[in-house]
Legacy VTK file of the C-alpha trace (Angstrom):
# vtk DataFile Version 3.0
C-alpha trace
ASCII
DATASET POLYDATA
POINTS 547 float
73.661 -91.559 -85.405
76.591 -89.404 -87.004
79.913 -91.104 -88.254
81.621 -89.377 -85.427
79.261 -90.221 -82.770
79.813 -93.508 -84.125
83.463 -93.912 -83.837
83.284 -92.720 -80.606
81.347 -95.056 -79.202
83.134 -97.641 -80.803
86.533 -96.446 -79.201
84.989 -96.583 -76.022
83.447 -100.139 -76.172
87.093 -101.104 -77.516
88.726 -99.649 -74.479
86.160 -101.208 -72.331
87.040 -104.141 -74.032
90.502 -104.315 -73.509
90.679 -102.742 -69.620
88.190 -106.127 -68.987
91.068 -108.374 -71.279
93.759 -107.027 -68.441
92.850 -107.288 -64.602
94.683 -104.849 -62.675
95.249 -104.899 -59.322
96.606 -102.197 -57.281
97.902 -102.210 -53.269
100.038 -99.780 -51.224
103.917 -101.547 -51.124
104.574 -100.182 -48.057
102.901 -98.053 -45.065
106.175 -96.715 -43.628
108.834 -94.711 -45.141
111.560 -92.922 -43.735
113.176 -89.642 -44.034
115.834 -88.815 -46.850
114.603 -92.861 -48.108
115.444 -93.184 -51.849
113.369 -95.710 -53.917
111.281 -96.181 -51.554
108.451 -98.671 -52.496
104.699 -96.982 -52.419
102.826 -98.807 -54.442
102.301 -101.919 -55.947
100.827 -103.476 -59.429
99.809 -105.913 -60.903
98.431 -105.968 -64.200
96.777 -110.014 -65.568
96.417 -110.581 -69.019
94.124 -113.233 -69.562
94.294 -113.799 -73.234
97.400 -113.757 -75.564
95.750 -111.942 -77.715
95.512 -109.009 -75.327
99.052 -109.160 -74.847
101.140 -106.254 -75.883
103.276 -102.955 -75.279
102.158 -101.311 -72.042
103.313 -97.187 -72.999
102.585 -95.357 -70.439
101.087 -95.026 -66.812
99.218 -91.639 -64.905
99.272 -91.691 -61.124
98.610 -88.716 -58.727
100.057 -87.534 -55.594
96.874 -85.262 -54.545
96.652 -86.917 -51.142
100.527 -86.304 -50.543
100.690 -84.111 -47.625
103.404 -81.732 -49.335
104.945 -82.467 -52.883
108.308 -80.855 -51.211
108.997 -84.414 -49.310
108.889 -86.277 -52.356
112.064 -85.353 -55.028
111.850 -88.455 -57.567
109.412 -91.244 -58.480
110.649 -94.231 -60.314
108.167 -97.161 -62.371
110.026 -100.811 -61.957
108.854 -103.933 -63.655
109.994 -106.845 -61.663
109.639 -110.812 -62.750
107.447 -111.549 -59.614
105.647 -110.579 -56.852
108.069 -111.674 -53.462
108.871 -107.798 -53.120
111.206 -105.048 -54.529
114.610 -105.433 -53.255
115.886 -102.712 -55.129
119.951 -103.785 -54.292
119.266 -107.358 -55.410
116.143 -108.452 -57.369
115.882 -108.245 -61.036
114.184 -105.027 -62.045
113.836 -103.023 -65.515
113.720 -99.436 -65.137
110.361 -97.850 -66.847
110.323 -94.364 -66.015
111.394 -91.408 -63.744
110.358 -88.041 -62.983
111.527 -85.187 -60.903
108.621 -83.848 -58.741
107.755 -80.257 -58.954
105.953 -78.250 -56.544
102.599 -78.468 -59.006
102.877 -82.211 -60.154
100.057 -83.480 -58.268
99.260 -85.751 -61.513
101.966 -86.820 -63.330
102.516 -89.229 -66.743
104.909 -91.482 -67.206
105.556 -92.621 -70.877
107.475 -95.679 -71.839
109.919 -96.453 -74.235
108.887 -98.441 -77.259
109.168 -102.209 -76.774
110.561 -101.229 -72.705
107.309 -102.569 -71.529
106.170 -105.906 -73.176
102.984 -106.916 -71.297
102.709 -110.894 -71.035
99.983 -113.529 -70.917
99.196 -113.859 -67.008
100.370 -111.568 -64.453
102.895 -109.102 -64.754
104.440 -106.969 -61.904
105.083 -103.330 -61.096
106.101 -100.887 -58.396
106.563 -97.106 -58.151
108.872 -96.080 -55.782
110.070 -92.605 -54.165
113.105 -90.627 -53.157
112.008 -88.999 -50.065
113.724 -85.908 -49.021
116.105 -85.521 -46.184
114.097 -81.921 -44.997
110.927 -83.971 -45.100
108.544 -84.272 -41.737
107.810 -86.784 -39.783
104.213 -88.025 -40.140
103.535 -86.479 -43.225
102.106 -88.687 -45.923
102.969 -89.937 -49.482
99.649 -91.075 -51.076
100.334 -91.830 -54.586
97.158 -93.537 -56.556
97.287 -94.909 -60.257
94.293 -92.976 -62.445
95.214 -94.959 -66.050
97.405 -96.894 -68.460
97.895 -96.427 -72.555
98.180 -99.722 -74.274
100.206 -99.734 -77.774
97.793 -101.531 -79.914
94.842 -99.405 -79.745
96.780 -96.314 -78.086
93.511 -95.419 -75.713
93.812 -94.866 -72.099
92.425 -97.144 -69.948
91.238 -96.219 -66.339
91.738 -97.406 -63.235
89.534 -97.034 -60.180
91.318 -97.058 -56.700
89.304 -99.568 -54.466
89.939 -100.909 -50.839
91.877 -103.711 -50.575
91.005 -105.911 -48.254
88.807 -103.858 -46.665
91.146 -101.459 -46.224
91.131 -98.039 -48.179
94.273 -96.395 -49.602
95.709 -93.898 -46.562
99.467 -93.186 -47.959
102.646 -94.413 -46.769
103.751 -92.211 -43.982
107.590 -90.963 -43.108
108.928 -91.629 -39.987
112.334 -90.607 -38.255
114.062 -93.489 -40.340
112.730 -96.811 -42.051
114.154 -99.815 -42.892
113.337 -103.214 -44.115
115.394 -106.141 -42.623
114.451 -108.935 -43.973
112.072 -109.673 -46.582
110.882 -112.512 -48.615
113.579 -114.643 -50.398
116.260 -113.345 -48.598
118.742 -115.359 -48.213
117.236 -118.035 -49.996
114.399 -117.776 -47.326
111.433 -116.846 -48.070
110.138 -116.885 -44.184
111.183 -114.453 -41.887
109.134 -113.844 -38.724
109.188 -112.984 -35.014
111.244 -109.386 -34.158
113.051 -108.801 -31.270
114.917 -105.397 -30.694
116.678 -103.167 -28.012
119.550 -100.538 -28.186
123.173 -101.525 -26.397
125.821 -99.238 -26.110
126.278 -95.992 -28.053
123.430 -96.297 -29.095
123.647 -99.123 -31.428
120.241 -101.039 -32.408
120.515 -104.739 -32.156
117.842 -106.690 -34.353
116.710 -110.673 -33.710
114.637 -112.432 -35.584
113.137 -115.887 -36.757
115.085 -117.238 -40.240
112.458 -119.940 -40.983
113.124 -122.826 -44.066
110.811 -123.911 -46.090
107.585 -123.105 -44.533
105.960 -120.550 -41.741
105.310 -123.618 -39.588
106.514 -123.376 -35.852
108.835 -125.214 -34.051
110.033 -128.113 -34.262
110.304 -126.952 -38.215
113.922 -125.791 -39.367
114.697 -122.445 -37.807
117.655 -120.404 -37.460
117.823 -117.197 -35.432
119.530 -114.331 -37.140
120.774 -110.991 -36.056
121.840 -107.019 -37.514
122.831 -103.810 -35.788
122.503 -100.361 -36.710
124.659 -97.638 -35.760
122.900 -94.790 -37.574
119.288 -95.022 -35.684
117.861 -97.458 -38.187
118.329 -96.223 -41.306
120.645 -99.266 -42.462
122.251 -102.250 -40.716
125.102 -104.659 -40.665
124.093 -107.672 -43.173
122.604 -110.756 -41.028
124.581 -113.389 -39.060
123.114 -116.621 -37.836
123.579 -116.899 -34.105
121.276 -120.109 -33.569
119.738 -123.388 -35.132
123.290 -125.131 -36.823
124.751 -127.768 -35.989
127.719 -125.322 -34.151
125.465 -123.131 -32.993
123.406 -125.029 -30.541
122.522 -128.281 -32.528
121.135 -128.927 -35.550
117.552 -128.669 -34.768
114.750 -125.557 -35.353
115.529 -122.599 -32.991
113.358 -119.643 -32.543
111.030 -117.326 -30.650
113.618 -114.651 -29.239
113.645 -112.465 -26.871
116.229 -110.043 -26.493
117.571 -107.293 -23.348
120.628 -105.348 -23.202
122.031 -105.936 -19.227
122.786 -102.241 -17.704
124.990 -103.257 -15.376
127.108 -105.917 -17.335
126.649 -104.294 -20.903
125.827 -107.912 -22.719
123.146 -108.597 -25.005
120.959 -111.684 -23.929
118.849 -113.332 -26.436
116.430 -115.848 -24.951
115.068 -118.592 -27.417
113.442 -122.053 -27.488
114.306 -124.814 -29.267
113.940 -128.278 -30.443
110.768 -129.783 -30.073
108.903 -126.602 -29.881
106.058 -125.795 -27.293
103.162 -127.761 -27.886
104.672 -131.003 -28.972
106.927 -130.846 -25.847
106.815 -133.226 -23.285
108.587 -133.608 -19.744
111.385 -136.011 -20.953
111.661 -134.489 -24.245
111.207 -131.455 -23.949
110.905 -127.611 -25.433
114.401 -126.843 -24.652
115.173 -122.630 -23.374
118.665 -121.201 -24.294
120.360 -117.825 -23.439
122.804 -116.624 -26.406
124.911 -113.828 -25.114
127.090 -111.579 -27.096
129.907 -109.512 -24.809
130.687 -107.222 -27.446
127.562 -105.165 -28.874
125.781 -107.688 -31.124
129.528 -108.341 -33.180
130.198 -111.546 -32.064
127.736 -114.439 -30.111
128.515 -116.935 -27.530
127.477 -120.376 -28.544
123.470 -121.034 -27.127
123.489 -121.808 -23.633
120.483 -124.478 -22.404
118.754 -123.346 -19.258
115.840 -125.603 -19.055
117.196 -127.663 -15.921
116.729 -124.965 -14.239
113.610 -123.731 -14.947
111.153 -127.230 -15.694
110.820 -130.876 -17.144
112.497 -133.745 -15.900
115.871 -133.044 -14.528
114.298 -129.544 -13.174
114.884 -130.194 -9.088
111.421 -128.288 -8.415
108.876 -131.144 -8.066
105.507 -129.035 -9.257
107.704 -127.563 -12.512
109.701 -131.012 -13.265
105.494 -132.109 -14.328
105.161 -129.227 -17.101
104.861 -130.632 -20.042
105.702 -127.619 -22.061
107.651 -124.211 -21.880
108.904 -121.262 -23.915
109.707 -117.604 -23.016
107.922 -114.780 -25.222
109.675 -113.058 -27.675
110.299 -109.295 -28.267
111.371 -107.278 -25.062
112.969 -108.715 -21.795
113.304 -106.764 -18.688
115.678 -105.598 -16.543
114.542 -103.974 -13.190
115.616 -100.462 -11.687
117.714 -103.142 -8.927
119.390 -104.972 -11.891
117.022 -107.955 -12.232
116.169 -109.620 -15.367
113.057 -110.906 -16.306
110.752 -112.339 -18.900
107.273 -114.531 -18.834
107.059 -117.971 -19.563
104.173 -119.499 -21.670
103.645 -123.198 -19.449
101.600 -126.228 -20.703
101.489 -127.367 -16.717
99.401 -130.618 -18.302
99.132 -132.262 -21.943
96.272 -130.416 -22.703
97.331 -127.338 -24.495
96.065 -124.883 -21.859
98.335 -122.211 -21.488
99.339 -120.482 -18.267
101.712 -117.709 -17.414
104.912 -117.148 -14.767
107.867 -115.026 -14.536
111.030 -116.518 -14.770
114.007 -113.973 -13.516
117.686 -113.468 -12.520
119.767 -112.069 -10.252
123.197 -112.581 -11.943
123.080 -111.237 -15.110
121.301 -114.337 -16.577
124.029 -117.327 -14.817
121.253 -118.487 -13.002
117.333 -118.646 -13.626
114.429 -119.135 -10.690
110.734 -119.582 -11.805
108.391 -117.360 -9.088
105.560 -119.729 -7.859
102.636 -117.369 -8.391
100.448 -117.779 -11.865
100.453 -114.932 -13.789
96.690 -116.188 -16.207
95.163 -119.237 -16.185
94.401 -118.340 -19.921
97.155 -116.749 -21.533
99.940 -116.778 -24.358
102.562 -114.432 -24.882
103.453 -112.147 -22.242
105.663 -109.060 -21.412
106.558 -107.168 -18.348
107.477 -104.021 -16.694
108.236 -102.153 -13.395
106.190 -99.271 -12.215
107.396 -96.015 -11.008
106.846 -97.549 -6.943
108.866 -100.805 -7.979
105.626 -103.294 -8.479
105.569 -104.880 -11.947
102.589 -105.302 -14.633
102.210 -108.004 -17.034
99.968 -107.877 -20.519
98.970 -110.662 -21.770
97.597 -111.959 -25.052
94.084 -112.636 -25.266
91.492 -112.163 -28.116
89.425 -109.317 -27.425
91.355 -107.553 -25.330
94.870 -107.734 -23.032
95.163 -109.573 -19.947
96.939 -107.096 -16.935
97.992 -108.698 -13.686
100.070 -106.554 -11.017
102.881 -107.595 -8.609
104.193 -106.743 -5.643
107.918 -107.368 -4.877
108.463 -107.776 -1.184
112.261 -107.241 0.550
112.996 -110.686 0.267
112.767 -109.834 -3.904
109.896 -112.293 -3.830
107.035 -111.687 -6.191
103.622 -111.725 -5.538
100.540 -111.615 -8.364
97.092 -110.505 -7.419
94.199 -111.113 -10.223
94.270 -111.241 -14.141
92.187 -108.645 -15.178
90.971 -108.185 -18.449
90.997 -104.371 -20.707
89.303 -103.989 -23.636
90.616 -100.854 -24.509
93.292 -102.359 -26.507
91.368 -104.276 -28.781
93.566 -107.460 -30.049
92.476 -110.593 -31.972
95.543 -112.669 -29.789
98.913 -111.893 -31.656
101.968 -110.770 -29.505
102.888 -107.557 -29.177
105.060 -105.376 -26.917
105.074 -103.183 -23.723
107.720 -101.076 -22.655
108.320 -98.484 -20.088
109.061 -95.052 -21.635
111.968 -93.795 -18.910
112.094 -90.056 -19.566
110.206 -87.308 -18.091
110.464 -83.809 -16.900
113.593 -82.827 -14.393
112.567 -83.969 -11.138
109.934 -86.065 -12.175
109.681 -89.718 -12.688
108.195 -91.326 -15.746
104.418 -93.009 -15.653
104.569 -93.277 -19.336
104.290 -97.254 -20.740
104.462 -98.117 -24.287
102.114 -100.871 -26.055
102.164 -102.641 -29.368
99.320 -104.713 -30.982
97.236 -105.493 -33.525
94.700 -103.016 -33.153
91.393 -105.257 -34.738
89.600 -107.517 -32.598
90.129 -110.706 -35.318
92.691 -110.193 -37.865
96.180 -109.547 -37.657
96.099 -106.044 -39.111
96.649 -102.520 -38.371
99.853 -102.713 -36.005
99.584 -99.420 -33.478
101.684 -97.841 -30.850
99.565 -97.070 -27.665
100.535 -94.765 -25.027
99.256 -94.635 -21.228
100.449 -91.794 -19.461
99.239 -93.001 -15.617
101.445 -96.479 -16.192
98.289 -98.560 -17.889
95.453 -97.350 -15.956
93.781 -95.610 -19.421
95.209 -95.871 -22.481
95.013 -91.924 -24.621
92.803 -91.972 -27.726
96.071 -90.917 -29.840
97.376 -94.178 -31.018
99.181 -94.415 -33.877
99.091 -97.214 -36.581
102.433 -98.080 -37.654
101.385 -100.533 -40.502
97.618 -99.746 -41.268
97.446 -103.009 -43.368
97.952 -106.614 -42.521
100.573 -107.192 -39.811
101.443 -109.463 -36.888
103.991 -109.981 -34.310
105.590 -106.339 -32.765
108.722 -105.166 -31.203
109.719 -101.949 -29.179
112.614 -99.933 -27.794
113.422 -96.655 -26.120
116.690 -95.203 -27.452
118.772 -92.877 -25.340
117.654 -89.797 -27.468
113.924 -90.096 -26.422
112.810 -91.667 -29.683
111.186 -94.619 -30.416
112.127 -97.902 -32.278
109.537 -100.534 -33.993
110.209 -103.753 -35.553
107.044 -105.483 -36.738
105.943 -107.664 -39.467
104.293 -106.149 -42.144
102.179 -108.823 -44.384
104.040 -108.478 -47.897
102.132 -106.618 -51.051
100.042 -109.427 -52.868
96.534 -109.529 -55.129
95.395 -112.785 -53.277
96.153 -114.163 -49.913
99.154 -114.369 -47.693
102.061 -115.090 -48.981
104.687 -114.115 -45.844
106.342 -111.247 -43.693
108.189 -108.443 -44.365
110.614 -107.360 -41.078
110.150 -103.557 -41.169
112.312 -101.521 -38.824
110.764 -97.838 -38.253
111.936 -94.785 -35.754
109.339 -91.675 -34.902
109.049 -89.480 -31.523
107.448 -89.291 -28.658
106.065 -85.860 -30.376
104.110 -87.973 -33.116
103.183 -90.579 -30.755
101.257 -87.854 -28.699
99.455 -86.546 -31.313
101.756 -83.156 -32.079
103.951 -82.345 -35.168
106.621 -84.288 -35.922
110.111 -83.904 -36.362
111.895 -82.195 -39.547
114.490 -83.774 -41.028
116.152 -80.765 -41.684
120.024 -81.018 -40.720
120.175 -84.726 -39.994
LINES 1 548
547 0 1 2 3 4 5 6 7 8 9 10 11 12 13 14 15 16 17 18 19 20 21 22 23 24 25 26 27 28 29 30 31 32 33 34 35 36 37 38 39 40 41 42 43 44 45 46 47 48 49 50 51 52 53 54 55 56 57 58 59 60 61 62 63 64 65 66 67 68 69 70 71 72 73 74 75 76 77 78 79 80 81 82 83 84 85 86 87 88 89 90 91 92 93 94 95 96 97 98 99 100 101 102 103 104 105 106 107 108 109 110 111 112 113 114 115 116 117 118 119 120 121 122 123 124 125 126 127 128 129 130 131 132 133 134 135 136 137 138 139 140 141 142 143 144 145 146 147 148 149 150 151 152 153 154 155 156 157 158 159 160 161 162 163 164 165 166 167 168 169 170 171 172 173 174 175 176 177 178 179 180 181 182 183 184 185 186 187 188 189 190 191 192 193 194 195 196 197 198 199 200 201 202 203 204 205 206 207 208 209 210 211 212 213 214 215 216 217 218 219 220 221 222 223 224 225 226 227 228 229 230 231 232 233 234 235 236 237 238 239 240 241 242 243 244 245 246 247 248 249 250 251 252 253 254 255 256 257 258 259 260 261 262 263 264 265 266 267 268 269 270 271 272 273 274 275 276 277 278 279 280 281 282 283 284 285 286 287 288 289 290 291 292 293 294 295 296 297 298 299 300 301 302 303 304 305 306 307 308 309 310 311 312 313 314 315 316 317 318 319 320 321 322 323 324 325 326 327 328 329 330 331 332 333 334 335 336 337 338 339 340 341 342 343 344 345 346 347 348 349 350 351 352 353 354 355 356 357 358 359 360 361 362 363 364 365 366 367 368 369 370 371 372 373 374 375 376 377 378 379 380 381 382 383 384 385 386 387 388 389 390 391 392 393 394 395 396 397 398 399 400 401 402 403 404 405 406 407 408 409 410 411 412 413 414 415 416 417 418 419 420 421 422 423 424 425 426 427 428 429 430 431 432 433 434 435 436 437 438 439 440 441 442 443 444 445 446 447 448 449 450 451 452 453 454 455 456 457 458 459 460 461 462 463 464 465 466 467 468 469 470 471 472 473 474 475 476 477 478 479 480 481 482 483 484 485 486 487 488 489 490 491 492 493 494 495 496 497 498 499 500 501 502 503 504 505 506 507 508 509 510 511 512 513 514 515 516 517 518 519 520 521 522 523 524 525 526 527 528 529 530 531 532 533 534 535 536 537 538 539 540 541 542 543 544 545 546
């Protein structure tokens, strides 16, 4: 064996050695970008040293953008070490600047190197993020697919490589650029570190109006402290007002958990009606102390909120004057997207515990007056369900989807001239493949000149056990079959869903997108994203060339 054979081996075993010393981990930050986006978070790592003798400089990184689908969408790339792993809020959270490079048209692998000393790798974990500047003449749907290839330590100056793997399960696929992207809320915001349960619509001019779930101290339901919080947006989701509690103080309709909203903008009146429960929560409810329902109304485009409203009189529990509902034991409306009818109704589902046992059954609850007053319709929706959402069909009959693992419940109702609504039989599809988490279903109101829209709009979690791989599904004969070009919106773990149809044909999403960690869940991001009915169907998308 030759001297130089020698040494060469003996560099390798020593790089060996110290790539085993440091465990590194590496996940996408994000699925969803948006267009003209700058620092945009791609990927995420984290790099464990396990011995303190293995500590040291870390000088430089080498990532590639080969998967990219042009190198013209992405300008910049930045490298950010941050003190933990709750997310890269790049206005607010500590962060030390590493590196930055200007893409060129042939940088499809590109090194960063490091200051001396910038980079002082620590005993346990240590956290990183590269991030992009996405250009404003970049397509929707393309991809940015950045993947880490190696790192140079100081003390032995030797690369050390890297091999992408699936995490999860799930293999690297990019982060992909829609019309506009925005993250809401995200973990430790506003000293909260538990943010879940979207709700969106559009209200006048087209601004977007954002509700969500503000939960303290844990991710535990109601009756655990929650406030409701809300945002608008008056440039199509690209960035909002800053959050306002509108629910769950003791001014703002008692000082007790609120949650669970539901939100519509009223055509004919031009409020904003946000429908939550509160108090005790839904399965701890009982007649005489019951889940309590209130309507919080703002008159002047999601600026300004009325105090919560309590409607449950009217719709069950003792003190309901309806002697079948004044037995249920338990009640709550689902959260996401309320309806309003062609005639001006408004309408949502109710999740009912008719008994204690936690068996949960379905029935509309609707107004005729803009939300003053509330009436329950008799007929039961499923005799098995959970959290349900509504909408009217081009002939003026209604469908309902409802949550069931496996599949989606559909039930279809008339509406006869008296306005009185009549269910025929749950029936279950497996072509949208859920494992039970709430999603949403919208009617899509805009078709050709003369025609009238049979397009509906459907949000789940497209695996049939875990909460993963949110996905837009479109049905172009109002639900009957559901086309074969879904979209994933976040291909990773997700949950709860939220739609909208704005008044320019696009599309609005606000989801919860499980936040970038090497083991286990550790909460929700609330991710905001806009794309068009072109993407949805499968075609190219929209530049954003001029906007």
């Amino acid at each position: 064996m030759t001297r130089r054979f020698l040494s060469i081996v003996l560099a390798l075993c020593a790089s060996l050695a110290a790539a085993a010393a440091i465990r590194t981990q590496v996940m996408p930050a994000s699925y969803a970008t948006g267009i003209g986006n700058e620092d945009a978070p791609i990927l995420y790592v984290m790099m464990e040293v396990d011995d303190p003798a293995d500590a040291g400089q870390l000088q430089g990184i080498t990532f590639n953008l080969q998967g990219t689908t042009t190198l013209k969408d992405v300008l910049r790339v930045r490298f950010y070490q941050t003190a933990d792993n709750l997310g890269l809020h790049l206005k607010d959270a500590p962060k030390t600047l590493l590196g930055t490079h200007r893409v060129k048209r042939k940088d499809a692998v590109i090194r960063m190197d490091f200051a001396d000393g910038a980079c002082q790798l620590r005993p346990g974990k240590n956290y990183f993020w590269l991030t992009a500047d996405v250009s404003r003449r970049a397509r929707e749907g393309h991809l940015i697919n950045a993947q880490m290839l190696n790192y140079t330590l100081a003390r032995d100056h030797s690369e050390h490589a890297f091999n992408m793997k699936a995490i999860d399960g799930h293999p690297f696929t990019g982060t992909q650029i829609f019309l506009s992207e925005c993250l809401l809320a995200g973990l430790n915001d506003d000293q909260s570190r538990y943010w879940r349960i979207p709700a969106v619509c559009e209200g006048r001019d087209g601004r977007l109006i954002a509700v969500m779930d503000k939960r303290w101290g844990s991710n535990a339901d109601l009756p655990s402290n929650i406030d409701v919080v809300t945002c608008y947006s008056d440039d199509k989701g690209r960035t909002w007002s800053p959050r306002q509690t509108i629910a769950g103080t003791p001014e703002l309709g008692g000082d007790y958990g609120h949650g669970d909203p539901g939100v519509l903008y009223d055509r004919r009146t031009g409020d904003i009606i946000v429908c939550v429960v509160s108090h005790r929560g839904f399965l701890p409810s009982t007649p005489d102390d019951r889940a309590l329902i209130k309507l919080i109304v703002s008159h002047d485009n999601g600026e300004t909120w009325d105090a919560p409203r309590d409607i449950t009189d009217q719709l069950y529990g003792t003190g309901c004057p309806d002697p079948v509902r004044s037995r249920w034991w338990g009640a709550f409306a689902a959260s996401g997207a309320m309806m309003q009818t062609r005639s001006g109704r408004i309408m949502s589902v109710l999740c009912v515990c008719e008994k204690e046992e936690d068996v949960i059954t379905n029935y509309v609850m609707y107004s005729d007056d803009d939300g003053e007053t509330w009436k329950v319709c008799p007929d039961c929706i499923c005799t098995s369900g959970d959290e349900s959402k509504i909408v009217e069909l081009s002939d003026g009959r209604l469908s309902v989807s409802t949550r069931h693992r496996g599949g989606r419940f559909f039930n279809t109702a008339t509406v006869d001239a008296a306005g009185d609504i009549h269910f025929g039989k749950q029936q279950l599809c497996t072509d949208l493949t859920e494992p039970a988490c709430n999603g949403d279903y919208v009617r899509y109101p805009f078709a050709p000149k003369g025609e009238q829209s049979r397009m509906l709009l459907h949000t789940i979690c497209h695996h049939p056990t875990d909460r993963r791989n949110v996905t837009v599904f479109l049905s172009e004969d109002e639900g009957k079959t559901w086309l074969d070009t879904y979209r994933p919106i976040c291909p990773g773990r997700g949950g709860y869903s939220a739609l909208t149809v704005l008044s320019d044909g696009t599309i609005g999403c606000f989801y919860e997108e499980d936040a970038p960690a090497e083991t286990g869940y550790i909460g929700y991001n609330l991710r905001f994203v806009r794309f068009s009915m072109d993407w949805l169907r499968g075609s190219e998308g929209k530049s954003g060339a001029g906007k």
